[in-house]
DOGU-744644 format. One line per 8 residues: for each residue x, y, z of C-alpha. Coordinates in nm, 4 decimals, padded with zeros to 6 digits. Layout:
N
X,Y,Z ~ ...
//
This chain:
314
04.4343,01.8275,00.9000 ~ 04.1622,01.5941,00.9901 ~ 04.1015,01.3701,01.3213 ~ 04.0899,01.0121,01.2440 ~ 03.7332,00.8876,01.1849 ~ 03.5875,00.7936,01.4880 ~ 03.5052,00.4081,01.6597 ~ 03.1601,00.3554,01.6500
02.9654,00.3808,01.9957 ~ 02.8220,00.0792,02.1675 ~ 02.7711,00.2317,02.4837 ~ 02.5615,00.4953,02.3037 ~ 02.3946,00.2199,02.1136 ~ 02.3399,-00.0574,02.3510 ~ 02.2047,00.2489,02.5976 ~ 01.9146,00.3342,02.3288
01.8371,-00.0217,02.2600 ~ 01.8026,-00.1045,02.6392 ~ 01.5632,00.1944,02.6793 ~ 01.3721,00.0378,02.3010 ~ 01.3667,-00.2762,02.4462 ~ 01.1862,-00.1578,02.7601 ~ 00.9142,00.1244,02.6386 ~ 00.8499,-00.1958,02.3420
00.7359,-00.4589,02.6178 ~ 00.5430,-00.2294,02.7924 ~ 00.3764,-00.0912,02.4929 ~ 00.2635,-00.4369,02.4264 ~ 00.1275,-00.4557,02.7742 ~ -00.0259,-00.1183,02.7140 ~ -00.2301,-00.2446,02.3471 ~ -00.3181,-00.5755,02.4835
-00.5099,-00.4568,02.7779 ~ -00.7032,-00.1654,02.5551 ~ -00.8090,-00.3830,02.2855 ~ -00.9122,-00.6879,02.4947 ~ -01.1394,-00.4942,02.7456 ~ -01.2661,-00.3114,02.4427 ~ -01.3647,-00.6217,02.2565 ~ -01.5811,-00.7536,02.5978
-01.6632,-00.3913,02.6671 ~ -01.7854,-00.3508,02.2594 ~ -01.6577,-00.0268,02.3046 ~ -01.4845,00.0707,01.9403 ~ -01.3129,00.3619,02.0755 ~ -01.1040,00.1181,02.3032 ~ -01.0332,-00.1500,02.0057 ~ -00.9220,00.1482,01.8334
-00.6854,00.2850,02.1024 ~ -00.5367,-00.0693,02.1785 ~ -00.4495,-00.0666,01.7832 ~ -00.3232,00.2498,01.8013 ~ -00.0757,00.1533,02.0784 ~ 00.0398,-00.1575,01.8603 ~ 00.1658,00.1365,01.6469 ~ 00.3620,00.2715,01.9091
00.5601,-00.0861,01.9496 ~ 00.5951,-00.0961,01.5497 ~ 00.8036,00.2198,01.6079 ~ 00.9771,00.0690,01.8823 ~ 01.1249,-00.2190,01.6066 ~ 01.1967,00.0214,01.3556 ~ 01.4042,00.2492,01.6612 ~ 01.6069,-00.0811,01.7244
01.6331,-00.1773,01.3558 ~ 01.7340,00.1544,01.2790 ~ 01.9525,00.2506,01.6005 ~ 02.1510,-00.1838,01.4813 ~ 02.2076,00.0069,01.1806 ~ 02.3454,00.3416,01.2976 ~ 02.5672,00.2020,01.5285 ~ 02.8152,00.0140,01.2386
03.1309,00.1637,01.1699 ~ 03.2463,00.3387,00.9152 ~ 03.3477,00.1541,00.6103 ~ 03.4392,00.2064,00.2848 ~ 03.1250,00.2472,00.0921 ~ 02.9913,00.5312,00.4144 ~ 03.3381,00.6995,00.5408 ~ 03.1144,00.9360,00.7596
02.9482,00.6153,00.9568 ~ 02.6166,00.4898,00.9579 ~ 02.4533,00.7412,01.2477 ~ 02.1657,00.8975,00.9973 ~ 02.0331,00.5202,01.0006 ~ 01.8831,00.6802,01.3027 ~ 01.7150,00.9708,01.1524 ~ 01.5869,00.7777,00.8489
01.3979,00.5364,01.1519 ~ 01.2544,00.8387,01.2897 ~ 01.0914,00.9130,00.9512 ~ 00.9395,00.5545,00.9461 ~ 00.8164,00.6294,01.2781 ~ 00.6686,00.9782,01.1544 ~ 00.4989,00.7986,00.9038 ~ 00.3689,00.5651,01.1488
00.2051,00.8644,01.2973 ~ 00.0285,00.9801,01.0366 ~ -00.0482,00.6364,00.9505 ~ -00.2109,00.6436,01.3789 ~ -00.3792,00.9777,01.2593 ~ -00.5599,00.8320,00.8911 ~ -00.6954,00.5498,01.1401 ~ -00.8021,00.7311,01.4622
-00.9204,01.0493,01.2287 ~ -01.1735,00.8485,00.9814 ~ -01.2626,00.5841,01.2782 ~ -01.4324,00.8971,01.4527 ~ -01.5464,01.0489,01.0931 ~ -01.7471,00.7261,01.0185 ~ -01.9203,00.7111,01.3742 ~ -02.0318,01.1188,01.3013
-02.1614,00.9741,01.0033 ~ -02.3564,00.6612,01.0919 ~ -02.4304,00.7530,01.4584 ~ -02.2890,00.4367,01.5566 ~ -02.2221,00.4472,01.9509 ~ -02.2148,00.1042,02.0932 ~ -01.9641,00.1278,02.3670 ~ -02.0452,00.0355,02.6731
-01.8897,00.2295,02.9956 ~ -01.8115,00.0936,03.3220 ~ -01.6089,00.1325,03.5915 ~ -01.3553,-00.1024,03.4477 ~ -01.3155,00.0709,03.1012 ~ -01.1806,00.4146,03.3210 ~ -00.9590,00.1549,03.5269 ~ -00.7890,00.0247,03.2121
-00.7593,00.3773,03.0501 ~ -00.6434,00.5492,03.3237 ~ -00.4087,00.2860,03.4178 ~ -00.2617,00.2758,03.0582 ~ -00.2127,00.6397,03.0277 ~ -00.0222,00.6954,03.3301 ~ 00.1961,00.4447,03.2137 ~ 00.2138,00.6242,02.8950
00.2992,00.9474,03.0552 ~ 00.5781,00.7620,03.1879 ~ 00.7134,00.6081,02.9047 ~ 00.7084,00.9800,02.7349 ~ 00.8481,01.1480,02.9744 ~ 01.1468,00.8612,03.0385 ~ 01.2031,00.8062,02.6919 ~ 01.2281,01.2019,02.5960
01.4818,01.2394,02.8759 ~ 01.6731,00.9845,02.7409 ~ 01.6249,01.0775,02.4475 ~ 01.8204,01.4446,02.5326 ~ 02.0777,01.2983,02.6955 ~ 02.1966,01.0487,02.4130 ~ 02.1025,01.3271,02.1682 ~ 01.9399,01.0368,01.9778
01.6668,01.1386,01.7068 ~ 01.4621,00.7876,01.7333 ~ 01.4479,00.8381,02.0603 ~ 01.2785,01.1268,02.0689 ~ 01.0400,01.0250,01.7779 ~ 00.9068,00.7110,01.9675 ~ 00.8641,00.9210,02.2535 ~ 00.6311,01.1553,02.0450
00.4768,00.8409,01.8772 ~ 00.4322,00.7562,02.2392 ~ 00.2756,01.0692,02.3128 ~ 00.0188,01.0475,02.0573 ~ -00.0682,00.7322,02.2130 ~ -00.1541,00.9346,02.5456 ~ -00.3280,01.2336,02.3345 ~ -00.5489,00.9217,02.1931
-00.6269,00.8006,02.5890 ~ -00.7245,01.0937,02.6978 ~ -00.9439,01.1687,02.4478 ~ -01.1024,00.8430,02.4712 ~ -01.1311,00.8736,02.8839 ~ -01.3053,01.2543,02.8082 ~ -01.5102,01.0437,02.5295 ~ -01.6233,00.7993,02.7665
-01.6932,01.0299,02.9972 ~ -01.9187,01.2307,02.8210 ~ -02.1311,00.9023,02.6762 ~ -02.1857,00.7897,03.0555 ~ -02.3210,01.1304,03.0839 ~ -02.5546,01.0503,02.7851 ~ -02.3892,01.1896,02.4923 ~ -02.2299,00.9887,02.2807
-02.1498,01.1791,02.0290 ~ -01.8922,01.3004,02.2011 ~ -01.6686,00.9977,02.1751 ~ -01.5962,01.0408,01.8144 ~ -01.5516,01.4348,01.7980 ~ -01.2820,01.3814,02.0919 ~ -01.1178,01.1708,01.8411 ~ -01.0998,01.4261,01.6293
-00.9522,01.6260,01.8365 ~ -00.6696,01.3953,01.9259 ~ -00.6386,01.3474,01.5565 ~ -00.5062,01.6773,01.5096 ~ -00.2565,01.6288,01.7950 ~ -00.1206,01.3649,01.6118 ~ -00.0103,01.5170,01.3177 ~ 00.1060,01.7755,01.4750
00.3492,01.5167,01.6630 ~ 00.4580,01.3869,01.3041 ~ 00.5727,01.7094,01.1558 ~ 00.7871,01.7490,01.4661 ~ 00.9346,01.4707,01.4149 ~ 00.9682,01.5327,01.0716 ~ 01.0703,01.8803,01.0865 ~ 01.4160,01.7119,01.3411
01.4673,01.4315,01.1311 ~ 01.5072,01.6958,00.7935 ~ 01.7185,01.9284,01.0088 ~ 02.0022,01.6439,00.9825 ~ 01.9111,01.5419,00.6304 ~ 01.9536,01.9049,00.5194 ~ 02.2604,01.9726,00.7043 ~ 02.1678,02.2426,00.8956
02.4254,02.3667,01.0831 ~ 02.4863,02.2090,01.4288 ~ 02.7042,02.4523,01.6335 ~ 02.6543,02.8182,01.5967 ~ 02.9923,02.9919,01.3854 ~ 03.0159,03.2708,01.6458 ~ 03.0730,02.9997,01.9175 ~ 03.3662,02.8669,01.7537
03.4815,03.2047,01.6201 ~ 03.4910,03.2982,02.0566 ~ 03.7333,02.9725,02.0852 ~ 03.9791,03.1592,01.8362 ~ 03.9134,03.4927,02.0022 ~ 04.1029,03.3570,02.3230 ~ 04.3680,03.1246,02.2011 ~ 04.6993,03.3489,02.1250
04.8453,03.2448,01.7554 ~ 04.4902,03.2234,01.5958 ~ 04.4291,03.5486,01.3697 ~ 04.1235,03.4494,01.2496 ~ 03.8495,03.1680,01.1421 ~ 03.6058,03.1862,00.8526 ~ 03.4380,02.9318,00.6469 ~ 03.2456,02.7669,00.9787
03.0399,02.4804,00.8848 ~ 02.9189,02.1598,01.0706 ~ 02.6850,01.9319,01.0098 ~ 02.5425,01.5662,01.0973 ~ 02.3330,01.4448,01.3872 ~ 02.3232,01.5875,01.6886 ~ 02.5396,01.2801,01.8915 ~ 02.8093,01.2663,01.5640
02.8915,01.6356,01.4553 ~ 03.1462,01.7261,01.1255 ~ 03.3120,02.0602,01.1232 ~ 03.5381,02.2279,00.8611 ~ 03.7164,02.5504,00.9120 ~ 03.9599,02.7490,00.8113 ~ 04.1873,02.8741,01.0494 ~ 04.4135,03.2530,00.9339
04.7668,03.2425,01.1459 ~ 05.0772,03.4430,01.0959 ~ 05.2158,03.4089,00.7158 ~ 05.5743,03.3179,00.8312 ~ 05.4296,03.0066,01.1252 ~ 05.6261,02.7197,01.0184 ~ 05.4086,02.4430,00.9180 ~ 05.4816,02.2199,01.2065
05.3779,02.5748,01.4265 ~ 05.0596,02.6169,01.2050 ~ 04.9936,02.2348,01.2603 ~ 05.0420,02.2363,01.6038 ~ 04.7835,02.5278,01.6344 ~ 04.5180,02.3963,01.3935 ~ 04.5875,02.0668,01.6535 ~ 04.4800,02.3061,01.9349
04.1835,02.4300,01.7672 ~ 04.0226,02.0503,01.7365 ~ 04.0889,01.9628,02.1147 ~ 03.8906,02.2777,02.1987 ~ 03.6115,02.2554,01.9819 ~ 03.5837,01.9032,02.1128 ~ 03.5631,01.9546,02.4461 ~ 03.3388,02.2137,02.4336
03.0854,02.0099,02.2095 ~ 03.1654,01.6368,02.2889 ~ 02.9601,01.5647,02.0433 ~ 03.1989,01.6619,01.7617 ~ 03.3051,01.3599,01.5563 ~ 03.5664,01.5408,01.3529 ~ 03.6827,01.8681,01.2798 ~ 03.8703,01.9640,00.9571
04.0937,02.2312,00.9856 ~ 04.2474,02.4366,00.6645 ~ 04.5093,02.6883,00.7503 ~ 04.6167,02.9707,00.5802 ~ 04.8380,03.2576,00.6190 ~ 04.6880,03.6019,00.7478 ~ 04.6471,03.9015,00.6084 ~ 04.9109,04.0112,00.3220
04.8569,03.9185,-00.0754 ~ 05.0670,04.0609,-00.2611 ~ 04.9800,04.1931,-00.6093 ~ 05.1297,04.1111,-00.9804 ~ 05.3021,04.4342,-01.0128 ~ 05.4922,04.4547,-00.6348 ~ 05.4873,04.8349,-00.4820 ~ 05.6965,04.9386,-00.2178
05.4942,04.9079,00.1403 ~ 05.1797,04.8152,-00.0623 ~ 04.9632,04.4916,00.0619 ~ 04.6222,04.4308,00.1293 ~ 04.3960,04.2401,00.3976 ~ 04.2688,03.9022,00.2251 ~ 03.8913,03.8996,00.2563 ~ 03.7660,03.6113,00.4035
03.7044,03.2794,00.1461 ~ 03.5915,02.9758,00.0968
//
């Protein structure tokens, strides 16, 4: 038995978009005031930064593009729904961050190997970093949090993307720092350093969004196999899978009940088993259940009191 495929969710959906729709205008704040102070300022580092934040609200289309898409209902052609729309955006958005790393990485790589330091630091340039990155930090943090409690993968990969962003700042503000103090070569090597920060924000994105594109499983078995262990009629449950993204979860099962349950009885009971599964992870879409009958198999040539325990199969 199987539960009807589920609606699609628009508060879920219209709830990520608001919070896309939010972090993207004030990532455009966020890039224009970087890259305009650090064209008067000459200060590459800055023009840089305020490119690499443009990046971040790049990601922020592709989270609404892709979260539009995820949120259609099922149809025909995709019986499961659209929800790994979502994952595939976070992808786009890892590659954006390894696109942010190829930039900020060889920016700093040609200044080492030119000795080209032209910025010029002033009061202002700290004012405009600092006040970026704490908005930033707030973005990240907001955005992750939502990000948990929708259980939505783009979510959490612009927050990283977003992230990066701050890595980049604060390398820039120690950068800056250090050229006031009279060495500038310390601008570029910070970069470098941020670099690496970056990419290791992609694969962590990338290593989530293949989790769901692998099916790897979801709920542990010996959770569900504890919801059988206290609901009388249930023998036994083997064959435990589930898969999708975290907010829309698939499980099959196979549920072992007494050999002479009517069907109606064994229907009733494989009924139970859903309800429980779901409301101990709301986040189960469906759950399949087979049933079969516990315990005896009888063998071609019958013997008197003779019978053995079916091993568990799939």
């Amino acid at each position: 038995m199987a539960a009807g495929i589920a609606p699609a969710k628009p508060d879920r959906a219209r709830s990520v978009e608001r919070v896309l729709w939010a972090v993207l205008v004030l990532n455009l704040l966020v890039a224009a005031a970087k890259f305009a102070y650090g064209v008067v300022s000459q200060s590459a580092s800055m023009q840089a930064d305020g490119i690499h934040s443009l990046f971040d609200s790049v990601g922020n289309v592709v989270g609404l593009v892709g979260i539009a898409l995820a949120a259609r209902p099922a149809d025909e052609g995709h019986p499961y729904g659209h929800s790994k729309f979502e994952t595939y955006g976070s992808m786009v958005i890892g590659v954006l961050l390894l696109l942010a790393a190829f930039e900020v990485g060889t920016g700093a790589v040609e200044k080492l190997a030119t000795g080209s330091y032209t910025a010029q630091v002033t009061i202002v340039s700290f004012a405009v970093m600092v006040g970026t990155l704490a908005i930033n930090l707030a973005v990240t943090f907001y955005e992750r949090r939502r990000g948990q409690q929708l259980h939505s993968d783009i979510l959490r990969a612009d927050a990283a993307h977003t992230l990066s962003d701050a890595l980049v700042s604060i390398g820039v503000i120690v950068g800056l720092a250090f050229v006031a103090a009279g060495f500038p070569m310390a601008d570029p090597i910070m970069a470098l350093v941020v670099t690496a920060f970056i990419l290791a924000s992609a694969v962590s994105v990338f290593r989530r969004a293949l989790s769901t594109l692998s099916d790897h499983a979801r709920i542990p078995a010996e959770a569900i196999q504890a919801i059988v262990d206290g609901t009388p009629g249930m023998r036994e449950v083997h064959c435990i899978r589930t898969r999708g993204t975290e907010s829309e979860v698939y499980c099959d099962l196979h549920l072992l009940v007494d050999p002479d349950m009517t069907v109606r009885a064994a229907h009733a009971l494989g009924d139970e088993l859903e309800e429980q599964i779901k409301q101990a992870y709301p986040n189960v879409n469906e759950v399949l259940v087979h049933v079969e009958p516990y315990g005896v198999e009888q063998s071609d040539e019958p013997q008197a009191g003779f019978s053995v325990k079916v091993p568990p199969r799939c």
